[in-house]
Structure formats: C-alpha cells, structure tokens
Biopython code that builds the backbone (N, CA, C, O; Angstrom):
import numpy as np
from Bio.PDB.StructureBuilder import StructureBuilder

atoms = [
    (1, "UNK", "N", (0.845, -1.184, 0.000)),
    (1, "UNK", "CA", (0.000, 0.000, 0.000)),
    (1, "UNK", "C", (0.882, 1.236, 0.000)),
    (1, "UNK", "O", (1.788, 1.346, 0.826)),
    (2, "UNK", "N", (0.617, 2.231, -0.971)),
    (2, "UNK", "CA", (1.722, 3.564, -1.025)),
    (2, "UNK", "C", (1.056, 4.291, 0.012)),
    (2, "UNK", "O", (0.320, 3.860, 0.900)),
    (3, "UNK", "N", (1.576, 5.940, -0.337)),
    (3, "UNK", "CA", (1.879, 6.648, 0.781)),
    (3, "UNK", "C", (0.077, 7.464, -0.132)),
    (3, "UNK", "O", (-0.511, 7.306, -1.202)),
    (4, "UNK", "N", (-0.080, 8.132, 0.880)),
    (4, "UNK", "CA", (-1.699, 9.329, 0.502)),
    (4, "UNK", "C", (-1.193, 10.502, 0.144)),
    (4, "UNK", "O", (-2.090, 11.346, 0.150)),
    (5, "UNK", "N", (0.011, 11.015, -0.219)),
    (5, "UNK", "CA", (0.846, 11.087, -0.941)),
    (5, "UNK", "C", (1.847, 11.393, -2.124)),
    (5, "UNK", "O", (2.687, 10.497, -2.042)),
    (6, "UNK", "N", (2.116, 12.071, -2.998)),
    (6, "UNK", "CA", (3.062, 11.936, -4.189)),
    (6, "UNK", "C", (4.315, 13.248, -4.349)),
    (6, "UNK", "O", (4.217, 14.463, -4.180)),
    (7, "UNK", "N", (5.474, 12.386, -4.742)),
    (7, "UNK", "CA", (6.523, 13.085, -4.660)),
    (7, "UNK", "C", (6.640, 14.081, -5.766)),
    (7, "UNK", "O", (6.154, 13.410, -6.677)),
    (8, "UNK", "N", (6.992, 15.358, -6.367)),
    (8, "UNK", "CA", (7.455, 15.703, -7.208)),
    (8, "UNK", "C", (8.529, 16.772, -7.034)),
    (8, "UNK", "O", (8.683, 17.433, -6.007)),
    (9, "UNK", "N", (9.209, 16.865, -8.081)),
    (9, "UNK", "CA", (10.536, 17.217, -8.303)),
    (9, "UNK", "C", (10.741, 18.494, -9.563)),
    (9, "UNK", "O", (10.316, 18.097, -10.649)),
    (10, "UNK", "N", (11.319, 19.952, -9.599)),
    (10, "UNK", "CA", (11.304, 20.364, -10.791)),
    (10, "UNK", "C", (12.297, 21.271, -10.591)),
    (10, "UNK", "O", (12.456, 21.866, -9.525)),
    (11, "UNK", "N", (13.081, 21.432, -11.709)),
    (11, "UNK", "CA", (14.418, 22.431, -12.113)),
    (11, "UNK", "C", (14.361, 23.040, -13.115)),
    (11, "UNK", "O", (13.929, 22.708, -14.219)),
    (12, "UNK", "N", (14.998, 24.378, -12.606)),
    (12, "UNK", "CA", (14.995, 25.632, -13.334)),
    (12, "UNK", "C", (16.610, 26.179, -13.342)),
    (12, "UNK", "O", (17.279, 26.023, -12.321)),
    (13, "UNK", "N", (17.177, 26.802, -14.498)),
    (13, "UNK", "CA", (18.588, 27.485, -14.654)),
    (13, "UNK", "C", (18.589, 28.529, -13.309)),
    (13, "UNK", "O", (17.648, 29.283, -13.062)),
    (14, "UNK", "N", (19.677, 28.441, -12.585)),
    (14, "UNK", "CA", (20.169, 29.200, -11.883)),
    (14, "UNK", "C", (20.580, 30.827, -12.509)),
    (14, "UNK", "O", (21.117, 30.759, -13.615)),
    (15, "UNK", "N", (20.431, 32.049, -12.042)),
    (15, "UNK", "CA", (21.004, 33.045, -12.624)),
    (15, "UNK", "C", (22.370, 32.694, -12.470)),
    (15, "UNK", "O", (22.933, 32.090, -11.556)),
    (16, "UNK", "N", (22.941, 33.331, -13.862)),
    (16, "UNK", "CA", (24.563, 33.289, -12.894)),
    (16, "UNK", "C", (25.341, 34.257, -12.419)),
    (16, "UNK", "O", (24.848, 35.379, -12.303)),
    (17, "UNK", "N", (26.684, 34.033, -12.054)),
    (17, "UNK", "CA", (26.675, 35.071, -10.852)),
    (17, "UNK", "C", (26.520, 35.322, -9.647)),
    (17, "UNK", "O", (27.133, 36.091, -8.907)),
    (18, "UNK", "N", (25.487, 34.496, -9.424)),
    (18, "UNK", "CA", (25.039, 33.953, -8.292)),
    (18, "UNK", "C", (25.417, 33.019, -7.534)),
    (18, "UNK", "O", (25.997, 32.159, -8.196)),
    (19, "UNK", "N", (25.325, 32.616, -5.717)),
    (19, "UNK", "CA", (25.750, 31.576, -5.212)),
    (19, "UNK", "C", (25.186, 30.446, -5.238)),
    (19, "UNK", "O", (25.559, 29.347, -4.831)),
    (20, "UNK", "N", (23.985, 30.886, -5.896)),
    (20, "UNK", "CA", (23.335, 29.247, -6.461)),
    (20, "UNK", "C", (23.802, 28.972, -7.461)),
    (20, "UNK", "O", (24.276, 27.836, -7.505)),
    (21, "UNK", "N", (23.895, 29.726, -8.576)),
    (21, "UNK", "CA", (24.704, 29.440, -9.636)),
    (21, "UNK", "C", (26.211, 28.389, -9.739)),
    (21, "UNK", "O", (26.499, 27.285, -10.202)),
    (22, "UNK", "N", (26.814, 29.363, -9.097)),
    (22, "UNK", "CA", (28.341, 28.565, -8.077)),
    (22, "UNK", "C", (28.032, 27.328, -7.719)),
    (22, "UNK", "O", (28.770, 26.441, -8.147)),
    (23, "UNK", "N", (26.889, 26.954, -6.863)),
    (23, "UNK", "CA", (27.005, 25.844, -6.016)),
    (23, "UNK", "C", (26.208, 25.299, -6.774)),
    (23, "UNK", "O", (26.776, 24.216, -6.913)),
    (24, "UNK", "N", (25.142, 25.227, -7.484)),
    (24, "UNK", "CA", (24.357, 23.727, -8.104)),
    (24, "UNK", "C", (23.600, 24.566, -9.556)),
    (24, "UNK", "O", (22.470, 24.293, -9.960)),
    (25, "UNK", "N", (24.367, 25.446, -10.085)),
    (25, "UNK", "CA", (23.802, 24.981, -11.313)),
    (25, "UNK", "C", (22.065, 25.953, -11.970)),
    (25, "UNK", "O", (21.724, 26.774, -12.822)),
    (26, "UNK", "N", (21.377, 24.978, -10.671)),
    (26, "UNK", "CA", (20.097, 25.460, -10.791)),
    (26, "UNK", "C", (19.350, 25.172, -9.366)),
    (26, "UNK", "O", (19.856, 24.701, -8.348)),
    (27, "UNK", "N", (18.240, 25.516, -9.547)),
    (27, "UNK", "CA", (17.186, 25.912, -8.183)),
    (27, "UNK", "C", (15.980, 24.544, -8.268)),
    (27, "UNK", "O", (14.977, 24.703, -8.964)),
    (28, "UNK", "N", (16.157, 23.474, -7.643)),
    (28, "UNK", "CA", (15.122, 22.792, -6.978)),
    (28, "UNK", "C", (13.872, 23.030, -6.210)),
    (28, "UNK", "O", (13.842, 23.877, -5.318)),
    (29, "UNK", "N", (12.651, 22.176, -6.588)),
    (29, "UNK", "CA", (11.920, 22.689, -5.681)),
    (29, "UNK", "C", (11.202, 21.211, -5.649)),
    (29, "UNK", "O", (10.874, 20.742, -6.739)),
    (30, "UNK", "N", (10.999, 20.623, -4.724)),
    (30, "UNK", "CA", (10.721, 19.350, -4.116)),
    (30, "UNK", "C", (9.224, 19.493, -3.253)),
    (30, "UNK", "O", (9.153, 19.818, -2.068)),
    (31, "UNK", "N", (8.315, 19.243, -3.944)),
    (31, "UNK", "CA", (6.550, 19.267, -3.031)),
    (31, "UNK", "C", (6.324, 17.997, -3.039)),
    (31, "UNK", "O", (6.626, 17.232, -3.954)),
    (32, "UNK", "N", (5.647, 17.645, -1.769)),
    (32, "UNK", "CA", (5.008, 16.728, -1.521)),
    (32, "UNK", "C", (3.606, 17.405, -1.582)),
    (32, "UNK", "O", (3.333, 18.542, -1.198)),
    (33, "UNK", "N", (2.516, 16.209, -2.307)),
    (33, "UNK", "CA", (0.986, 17.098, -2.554)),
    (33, "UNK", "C", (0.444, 15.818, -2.022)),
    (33, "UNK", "O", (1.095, 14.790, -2.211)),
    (34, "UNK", "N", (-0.676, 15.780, -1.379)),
    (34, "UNK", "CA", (-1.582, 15.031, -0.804)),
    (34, "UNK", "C", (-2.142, 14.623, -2.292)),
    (34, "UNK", "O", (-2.209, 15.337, -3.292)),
    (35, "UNK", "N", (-2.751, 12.427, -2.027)),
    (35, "UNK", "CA", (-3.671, 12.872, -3.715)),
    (35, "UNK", "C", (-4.669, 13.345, -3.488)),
    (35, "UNK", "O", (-5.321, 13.934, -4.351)),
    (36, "UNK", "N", (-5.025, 13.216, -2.336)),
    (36, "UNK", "CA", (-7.236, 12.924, -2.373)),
    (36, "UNK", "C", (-7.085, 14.626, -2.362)),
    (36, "UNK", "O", (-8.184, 14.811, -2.885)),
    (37, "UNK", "N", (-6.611, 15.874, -2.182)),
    (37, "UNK", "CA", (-7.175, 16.950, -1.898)),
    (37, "UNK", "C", (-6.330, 17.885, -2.818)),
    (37, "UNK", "O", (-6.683, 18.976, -3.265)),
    (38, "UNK", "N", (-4.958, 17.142, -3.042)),
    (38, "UNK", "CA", (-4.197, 18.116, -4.182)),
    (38, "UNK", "C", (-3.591, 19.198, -3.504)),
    (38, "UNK", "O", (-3.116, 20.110, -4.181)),
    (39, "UNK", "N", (-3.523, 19.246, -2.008)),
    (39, "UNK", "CA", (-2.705, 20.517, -1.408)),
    (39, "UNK", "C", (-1.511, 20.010, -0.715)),
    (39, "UNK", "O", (-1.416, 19.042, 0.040)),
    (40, "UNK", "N", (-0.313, 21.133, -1.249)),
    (40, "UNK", "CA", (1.125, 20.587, -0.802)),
    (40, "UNK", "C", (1.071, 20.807, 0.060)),
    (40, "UNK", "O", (0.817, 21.952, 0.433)),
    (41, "UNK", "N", (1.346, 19.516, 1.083)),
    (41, "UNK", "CA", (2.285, 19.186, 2.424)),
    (41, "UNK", "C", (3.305, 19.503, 2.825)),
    (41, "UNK", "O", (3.627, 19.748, 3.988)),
    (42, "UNK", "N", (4.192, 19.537, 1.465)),
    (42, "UNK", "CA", (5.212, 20.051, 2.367)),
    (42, "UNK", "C", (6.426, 19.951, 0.976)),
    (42, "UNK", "O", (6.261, 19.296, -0.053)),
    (43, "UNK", "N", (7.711, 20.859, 1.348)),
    (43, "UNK", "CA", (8.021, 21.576, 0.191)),
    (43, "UNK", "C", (9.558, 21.889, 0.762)),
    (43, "UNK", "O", (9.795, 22.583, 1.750)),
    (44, "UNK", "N", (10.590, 21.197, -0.113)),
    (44, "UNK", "CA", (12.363, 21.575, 0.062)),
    (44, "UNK", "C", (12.002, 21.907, -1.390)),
    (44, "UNK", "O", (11.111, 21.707, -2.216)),
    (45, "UNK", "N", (13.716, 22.802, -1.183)),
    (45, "UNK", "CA", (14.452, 23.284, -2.383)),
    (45, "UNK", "C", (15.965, 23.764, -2.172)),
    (45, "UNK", "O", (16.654, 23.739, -1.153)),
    (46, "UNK", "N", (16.205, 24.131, -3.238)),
    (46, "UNK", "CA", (18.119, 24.175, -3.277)),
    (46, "UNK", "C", (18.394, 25.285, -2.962)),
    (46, "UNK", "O", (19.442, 25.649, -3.496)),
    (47, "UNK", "N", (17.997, 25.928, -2.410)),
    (47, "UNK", "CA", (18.082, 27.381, -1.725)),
    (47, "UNK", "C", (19.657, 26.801, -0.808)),
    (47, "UNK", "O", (19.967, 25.629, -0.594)),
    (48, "UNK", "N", (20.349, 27.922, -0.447)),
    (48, "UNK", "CA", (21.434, 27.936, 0.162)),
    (48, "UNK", "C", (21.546, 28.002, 1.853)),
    (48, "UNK", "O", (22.418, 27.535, 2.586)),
    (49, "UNK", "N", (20.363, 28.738, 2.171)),
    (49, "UNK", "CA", (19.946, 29.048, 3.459)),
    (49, "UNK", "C", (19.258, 28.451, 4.005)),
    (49, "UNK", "O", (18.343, 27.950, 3.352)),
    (50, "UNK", "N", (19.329, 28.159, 5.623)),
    (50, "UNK", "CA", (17.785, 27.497, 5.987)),
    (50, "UNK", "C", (16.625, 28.561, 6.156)),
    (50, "UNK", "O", (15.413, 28.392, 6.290)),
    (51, "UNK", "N", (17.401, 29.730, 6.105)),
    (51, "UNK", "CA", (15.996, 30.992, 6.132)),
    (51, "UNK", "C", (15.065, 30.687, 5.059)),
    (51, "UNK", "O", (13.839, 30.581, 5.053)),
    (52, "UNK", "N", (16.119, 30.551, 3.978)),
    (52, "UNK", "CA", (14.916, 30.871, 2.547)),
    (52, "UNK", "C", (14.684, 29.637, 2.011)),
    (52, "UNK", "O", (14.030, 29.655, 0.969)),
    (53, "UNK", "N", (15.164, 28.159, 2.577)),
    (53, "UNK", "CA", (14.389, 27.433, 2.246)),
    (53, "UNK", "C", (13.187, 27.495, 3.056)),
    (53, "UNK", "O", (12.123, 27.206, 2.508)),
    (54, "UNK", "N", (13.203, 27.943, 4.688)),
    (54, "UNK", "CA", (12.059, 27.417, 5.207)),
    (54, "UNK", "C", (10.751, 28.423, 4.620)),
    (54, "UNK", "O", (9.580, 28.118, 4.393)),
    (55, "UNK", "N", (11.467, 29.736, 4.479)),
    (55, "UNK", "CA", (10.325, 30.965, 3.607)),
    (55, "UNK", "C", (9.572, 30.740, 1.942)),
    (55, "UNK", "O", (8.861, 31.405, 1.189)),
    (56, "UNK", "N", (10.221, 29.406, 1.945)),
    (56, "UNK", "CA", (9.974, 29.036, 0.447)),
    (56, "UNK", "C", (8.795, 27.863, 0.786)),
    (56, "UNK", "O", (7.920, 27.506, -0.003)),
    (57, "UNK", "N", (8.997, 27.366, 2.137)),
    (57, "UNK", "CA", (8.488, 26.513, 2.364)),
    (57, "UNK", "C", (7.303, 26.839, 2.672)),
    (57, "UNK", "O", (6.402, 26.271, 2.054)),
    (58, "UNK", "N", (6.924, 27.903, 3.771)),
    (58, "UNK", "CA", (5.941, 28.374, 4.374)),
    (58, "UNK", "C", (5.118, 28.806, 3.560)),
    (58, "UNK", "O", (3.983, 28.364, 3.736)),
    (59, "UNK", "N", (5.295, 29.771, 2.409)),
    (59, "UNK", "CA", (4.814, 30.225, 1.260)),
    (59, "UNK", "C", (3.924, 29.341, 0.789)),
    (59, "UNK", "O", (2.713, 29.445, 0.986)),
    (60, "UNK", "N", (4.551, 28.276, 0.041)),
    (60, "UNK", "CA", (4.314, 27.149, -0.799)),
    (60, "UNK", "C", (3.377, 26.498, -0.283)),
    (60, "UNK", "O", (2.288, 26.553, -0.853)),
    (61, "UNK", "N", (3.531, 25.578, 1.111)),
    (61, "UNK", "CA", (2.408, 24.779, 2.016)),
    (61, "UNK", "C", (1.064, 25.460, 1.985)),
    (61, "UNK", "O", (0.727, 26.625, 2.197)),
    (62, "UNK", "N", (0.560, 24.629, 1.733)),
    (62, "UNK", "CA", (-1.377, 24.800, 1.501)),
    (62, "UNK", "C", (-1.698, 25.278, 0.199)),
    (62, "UNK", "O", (-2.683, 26.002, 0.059)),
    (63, "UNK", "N", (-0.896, 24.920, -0.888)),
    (63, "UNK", "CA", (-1.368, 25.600, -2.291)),
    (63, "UNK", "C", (-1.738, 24.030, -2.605)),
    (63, "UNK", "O", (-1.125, 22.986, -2.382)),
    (64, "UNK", "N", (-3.125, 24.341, -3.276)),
    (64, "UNK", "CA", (-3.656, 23.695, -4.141)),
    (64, "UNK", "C", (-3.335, 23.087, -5.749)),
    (64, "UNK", "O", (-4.040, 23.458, -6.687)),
    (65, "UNK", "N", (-2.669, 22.522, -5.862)),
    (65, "UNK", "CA", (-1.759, 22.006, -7.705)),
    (65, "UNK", "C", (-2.996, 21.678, -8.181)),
    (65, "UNK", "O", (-2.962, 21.651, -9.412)),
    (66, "UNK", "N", (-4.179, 21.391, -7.697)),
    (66, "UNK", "CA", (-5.112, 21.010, -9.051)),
    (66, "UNK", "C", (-5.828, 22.373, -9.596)),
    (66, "UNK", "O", (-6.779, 22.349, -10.377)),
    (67, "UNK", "N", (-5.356, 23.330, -9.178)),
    (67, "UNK", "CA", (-6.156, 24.498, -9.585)),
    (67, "UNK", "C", (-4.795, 25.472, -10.173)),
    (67, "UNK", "O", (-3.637, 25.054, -10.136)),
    (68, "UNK", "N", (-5.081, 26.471, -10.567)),
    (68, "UNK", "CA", (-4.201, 26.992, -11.347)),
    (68, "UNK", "C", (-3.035, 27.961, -10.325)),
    (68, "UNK", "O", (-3.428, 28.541, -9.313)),
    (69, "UNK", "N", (-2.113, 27.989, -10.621)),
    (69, "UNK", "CA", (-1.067, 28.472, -9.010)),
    (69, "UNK", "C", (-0.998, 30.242, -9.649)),
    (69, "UNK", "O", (-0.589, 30.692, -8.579)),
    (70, "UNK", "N", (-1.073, 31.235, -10.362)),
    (70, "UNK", "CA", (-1.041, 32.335, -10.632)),
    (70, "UNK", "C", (-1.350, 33.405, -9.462)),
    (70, "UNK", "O", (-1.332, 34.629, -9.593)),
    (71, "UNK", "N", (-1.639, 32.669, -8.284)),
    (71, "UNK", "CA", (-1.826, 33.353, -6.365)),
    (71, "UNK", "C", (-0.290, 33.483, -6.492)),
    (71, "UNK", "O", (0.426, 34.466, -6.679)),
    (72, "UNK", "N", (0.047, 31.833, -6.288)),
    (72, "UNK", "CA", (1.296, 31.628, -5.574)),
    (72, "UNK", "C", (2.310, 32.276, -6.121)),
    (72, "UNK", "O", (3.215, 32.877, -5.543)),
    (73, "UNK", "N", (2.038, 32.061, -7.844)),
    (73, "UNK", "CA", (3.608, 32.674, -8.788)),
    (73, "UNK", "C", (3.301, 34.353, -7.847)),
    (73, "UNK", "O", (4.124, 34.521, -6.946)),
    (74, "UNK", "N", (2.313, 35.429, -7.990)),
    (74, "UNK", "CA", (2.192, 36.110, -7.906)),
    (74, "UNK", "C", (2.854, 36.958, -6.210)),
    (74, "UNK", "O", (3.476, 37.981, -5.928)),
    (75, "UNK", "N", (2.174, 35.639, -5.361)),
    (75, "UNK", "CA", (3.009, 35.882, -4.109)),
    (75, "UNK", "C", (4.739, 35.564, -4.066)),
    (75, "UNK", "O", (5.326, 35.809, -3.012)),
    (76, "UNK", "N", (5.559, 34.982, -5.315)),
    (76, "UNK", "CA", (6.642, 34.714, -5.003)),
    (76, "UNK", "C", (7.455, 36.058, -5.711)),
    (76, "UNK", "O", (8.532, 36.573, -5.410)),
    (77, "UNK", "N", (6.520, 36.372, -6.718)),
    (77, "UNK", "CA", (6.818, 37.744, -7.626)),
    (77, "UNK", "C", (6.537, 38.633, -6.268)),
    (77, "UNK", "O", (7.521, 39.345, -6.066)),
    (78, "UNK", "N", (5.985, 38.737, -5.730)),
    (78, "UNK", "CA", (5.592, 40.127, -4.730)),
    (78, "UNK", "C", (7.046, 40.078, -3.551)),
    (78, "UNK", "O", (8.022, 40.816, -3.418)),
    (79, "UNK", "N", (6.571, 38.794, -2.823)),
    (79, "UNK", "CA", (7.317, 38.749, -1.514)),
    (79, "UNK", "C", (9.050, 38.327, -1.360)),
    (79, "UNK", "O", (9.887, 38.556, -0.487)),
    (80, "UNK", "N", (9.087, 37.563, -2.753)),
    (80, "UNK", "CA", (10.754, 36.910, -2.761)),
    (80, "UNK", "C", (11.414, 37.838, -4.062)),
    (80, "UNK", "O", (11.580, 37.685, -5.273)),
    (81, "UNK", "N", (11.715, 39.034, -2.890)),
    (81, "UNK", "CA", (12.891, 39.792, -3.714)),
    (81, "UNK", "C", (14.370, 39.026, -3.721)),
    (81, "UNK", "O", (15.184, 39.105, -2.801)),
    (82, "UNK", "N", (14.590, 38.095, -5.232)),
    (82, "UNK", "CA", (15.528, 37.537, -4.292)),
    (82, "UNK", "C", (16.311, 37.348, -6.373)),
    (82, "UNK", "O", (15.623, 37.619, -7.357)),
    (83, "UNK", "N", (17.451, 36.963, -6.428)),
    (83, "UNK", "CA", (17.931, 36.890, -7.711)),
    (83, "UNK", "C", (18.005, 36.109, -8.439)),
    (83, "UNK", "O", (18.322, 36.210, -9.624)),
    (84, "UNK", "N", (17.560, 34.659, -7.501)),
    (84, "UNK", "CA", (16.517, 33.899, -8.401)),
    (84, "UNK", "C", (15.251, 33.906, -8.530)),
    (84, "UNK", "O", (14.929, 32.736, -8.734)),
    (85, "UNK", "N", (14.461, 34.477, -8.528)),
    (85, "UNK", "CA", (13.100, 34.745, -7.984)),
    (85, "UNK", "C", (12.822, 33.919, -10.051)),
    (85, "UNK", "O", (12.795, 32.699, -10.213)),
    (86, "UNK", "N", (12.708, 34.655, -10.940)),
    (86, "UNK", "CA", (12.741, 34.023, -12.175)),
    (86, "UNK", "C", (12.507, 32.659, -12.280)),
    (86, "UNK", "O", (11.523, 32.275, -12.912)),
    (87, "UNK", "N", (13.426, 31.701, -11.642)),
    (87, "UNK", "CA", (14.093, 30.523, -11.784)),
    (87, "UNK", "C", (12.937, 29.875, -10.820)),
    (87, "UNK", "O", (12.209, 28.929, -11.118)),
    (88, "UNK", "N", (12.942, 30.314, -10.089)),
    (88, "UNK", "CA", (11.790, 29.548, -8.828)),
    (88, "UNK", "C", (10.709, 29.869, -9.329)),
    (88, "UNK", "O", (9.956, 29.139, -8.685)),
    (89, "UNK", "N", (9.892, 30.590, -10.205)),
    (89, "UNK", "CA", (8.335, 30.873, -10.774)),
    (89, "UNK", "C", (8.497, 29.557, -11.811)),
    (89, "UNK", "O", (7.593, 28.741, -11.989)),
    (90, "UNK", "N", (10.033, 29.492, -12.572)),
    (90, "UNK", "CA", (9.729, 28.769, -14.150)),
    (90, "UNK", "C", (9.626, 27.017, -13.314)),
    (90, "UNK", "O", (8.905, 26.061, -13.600)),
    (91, "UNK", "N", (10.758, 27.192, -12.143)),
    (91, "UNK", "CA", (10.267, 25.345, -11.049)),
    (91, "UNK", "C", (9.183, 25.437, -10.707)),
    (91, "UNK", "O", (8.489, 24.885, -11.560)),
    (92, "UNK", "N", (8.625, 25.803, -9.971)),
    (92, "UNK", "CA", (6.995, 25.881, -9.657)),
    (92, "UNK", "C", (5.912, 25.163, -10.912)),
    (92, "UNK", "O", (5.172, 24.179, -10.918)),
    (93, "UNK", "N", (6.226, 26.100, -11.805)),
    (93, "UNK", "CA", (5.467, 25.989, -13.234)),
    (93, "UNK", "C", (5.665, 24.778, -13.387)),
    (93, "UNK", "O", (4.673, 24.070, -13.212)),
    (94, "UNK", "N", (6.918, 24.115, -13.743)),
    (94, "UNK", "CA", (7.165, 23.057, -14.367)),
    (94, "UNK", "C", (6.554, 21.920, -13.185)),
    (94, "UNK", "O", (6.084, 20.954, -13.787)),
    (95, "UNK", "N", (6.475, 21.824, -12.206)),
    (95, "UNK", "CA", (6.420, 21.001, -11.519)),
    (95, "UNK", "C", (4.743, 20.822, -11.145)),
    (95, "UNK", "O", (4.273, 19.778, -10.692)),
    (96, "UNK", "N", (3.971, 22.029, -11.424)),
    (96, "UNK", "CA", (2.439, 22.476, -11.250)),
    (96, "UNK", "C", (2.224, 21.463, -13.137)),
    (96, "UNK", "O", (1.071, 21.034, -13.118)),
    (97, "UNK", "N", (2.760, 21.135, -14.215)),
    (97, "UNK", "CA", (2.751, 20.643, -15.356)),
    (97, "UNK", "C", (2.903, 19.631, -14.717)),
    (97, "UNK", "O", (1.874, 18.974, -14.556)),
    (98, "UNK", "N", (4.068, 19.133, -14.156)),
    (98, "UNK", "CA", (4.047, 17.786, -14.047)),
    (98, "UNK", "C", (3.415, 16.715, -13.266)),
    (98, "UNK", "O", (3.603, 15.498, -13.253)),
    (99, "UNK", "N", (2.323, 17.765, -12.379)),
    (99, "UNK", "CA", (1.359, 17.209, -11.290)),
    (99, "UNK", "C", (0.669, 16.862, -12.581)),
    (99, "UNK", "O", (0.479, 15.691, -12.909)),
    (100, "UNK", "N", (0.327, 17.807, -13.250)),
    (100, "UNK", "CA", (-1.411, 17.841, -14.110)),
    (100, "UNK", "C", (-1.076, 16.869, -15.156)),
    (100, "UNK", "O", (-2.043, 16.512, -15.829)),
    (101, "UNK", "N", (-0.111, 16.433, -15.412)),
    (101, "UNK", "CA", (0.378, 15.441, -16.238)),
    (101, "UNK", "C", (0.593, 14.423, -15.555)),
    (101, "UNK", "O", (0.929, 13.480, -16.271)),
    (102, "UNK", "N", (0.546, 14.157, -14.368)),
    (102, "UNK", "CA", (0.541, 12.540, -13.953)),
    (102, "UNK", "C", (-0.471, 12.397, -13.230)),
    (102, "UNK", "O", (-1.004, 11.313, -13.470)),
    (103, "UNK", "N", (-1.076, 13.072, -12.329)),
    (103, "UNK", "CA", (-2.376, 13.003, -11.872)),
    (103, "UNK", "C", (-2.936, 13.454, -12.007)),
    (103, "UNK", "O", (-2.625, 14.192, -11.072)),
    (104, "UNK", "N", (-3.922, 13.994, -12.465)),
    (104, "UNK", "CA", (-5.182, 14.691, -13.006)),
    (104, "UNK", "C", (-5.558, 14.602, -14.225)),
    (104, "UNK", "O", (-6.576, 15.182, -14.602)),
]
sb = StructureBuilder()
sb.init_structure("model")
sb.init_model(0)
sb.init_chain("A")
sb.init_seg("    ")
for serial, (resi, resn, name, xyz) in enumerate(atoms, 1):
    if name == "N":
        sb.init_residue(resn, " ", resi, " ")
    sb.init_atom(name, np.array(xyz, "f"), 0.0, 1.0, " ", f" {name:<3s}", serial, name[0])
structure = sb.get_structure()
C-alpha cells in the first residue's frame, strides 16, 4: 500500500553570478501534494539558506496544484525579492505541469 501522498521534483537554470549558480547549477523545488485533496504538504528546495528554504516553504504549504497556481507565482513575484526569484516561478510551473500530467 503507497503513501496518501506523491513526490514531485522540478528544475529551473540558476542566474549566474550567483551563489546558487556557483554551487548547483540550478534551483530545486521538491513538493510533496496530498492525492485525495491536491494541497502541498510540504516543500524543500536548493536554496542555500535554511531561512529561505524554510520561507519558500511556508509560502508554498497549503497551495492547491489542481487548480491553477497564478496566487502563488504572484506571491513569489511580490514577496521573494531575491535573484533567483525568475528561476523559482519557471520550477513551480514546471512542476504544477508535471502534477497535471501525472495526476489529473
């Protein structure tokens, strides 16, 4: 019997220049989404800090992937002045595709 549950995974180019850049390349973003209700549980990424992973985290938790995320891009555009901010809207995206492409 699996988990209630599902893992997903999505990457975006790092700016460069940057210390993410330096250190990996590109920006991860790792959600766990419940199936029966479609709202993320819970949410890592390749952030460098534990500040701004956990602010990435807090953000993220309780968004809904079966509905369209243009709140969330919008809250990461507003609140994460940050120099990947770009790179983390295009992971999100890709990873909000790859829910609706395997479950739903």
């Amino acid at each position: 019997m699996g988990l209630s549950t599902v893992f997903i995974s999505a990457y975006a180019k790092a700016p460069q220049n940057t210390p993410m850049y330096e250190n990996n390349k590109q920006i991860g973003v790792m959600l766990e989404i419940h199936k029966q209700n479609h709202i993320v549980v819970n949410v890592d990424a390749t952030f460098i800090t534990a500040l701004a992973k956990d602010y990435i985290k807090r953000l993220i938790v309780g968004t809904d992937f079966s509905k369209d995320i243009s709140p969330l891009i919008t809250d990461v555009e507003n609140d994460c002045i940050i120099q990947s901010q770009q790179a983390l809207v295009v992971a999100l995206k890709v990873a909000h595709q790859k829910y609706h492409d395997n479950f739903l």
